[in-house]
N, C-alpha and C positions, 0 to 999 in steps of 0.2 A: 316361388314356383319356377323363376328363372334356371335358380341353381341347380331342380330337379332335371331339367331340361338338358343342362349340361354333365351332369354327374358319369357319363358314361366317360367323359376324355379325361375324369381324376381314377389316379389310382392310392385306395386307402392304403395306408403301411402302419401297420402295428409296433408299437414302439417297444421295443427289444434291448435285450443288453448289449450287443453288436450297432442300434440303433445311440444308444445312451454314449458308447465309447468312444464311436466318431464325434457326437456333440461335445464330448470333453475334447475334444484334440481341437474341433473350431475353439473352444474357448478358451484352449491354452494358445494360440495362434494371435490373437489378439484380442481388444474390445470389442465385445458381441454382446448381446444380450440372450439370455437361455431358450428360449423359446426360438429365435434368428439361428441360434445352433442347432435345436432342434431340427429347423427348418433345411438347415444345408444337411444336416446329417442325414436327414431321408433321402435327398435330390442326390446324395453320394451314394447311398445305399443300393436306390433304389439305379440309377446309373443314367439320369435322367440326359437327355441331350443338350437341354439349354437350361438354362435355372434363370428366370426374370425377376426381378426387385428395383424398387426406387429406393431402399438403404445402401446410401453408399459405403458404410460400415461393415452390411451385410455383405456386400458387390466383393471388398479386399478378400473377407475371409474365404467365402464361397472360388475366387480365386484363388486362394493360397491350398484348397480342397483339389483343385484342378478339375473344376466343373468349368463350363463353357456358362459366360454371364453375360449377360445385356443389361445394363443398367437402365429402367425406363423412366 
């Protein structure tokens, strides 16, 4: 019920072949795992202001995207 609660400050993004292209570029970029690509390639997509994560794997690539990262 929590999540319902919050669901206004997510935005859904439909996964696309512009969506799919950038995840290949995270994971020619370095060790990722597909779904962590997936993940940056929306917050790139989508032009997100900060992208948060406690993967430090994810933290490199998501910077080598040139997203603004906080590692938590």
């Amino acid at each position: 019920m929590e999540f319902l609660q919050d669901i206004d400050y997510f935005e859904v993004i439909e996964i696309t072949s512009s969506i799919i292209n950038i995840a290949i570029t995270c994971l020619e970029k370095g060790t990722i795992r597909t779904l962590d690509a997936l993940h940056i390639s929306c917050a790139v997509f989508s032009m997100c202001n900060l992208f948060l994560t406690s993967d430090k794997r994810q933290c490199i690539i998501a910077e080598k995207m040139k997203l603004k990262v906080k590692l938590i």
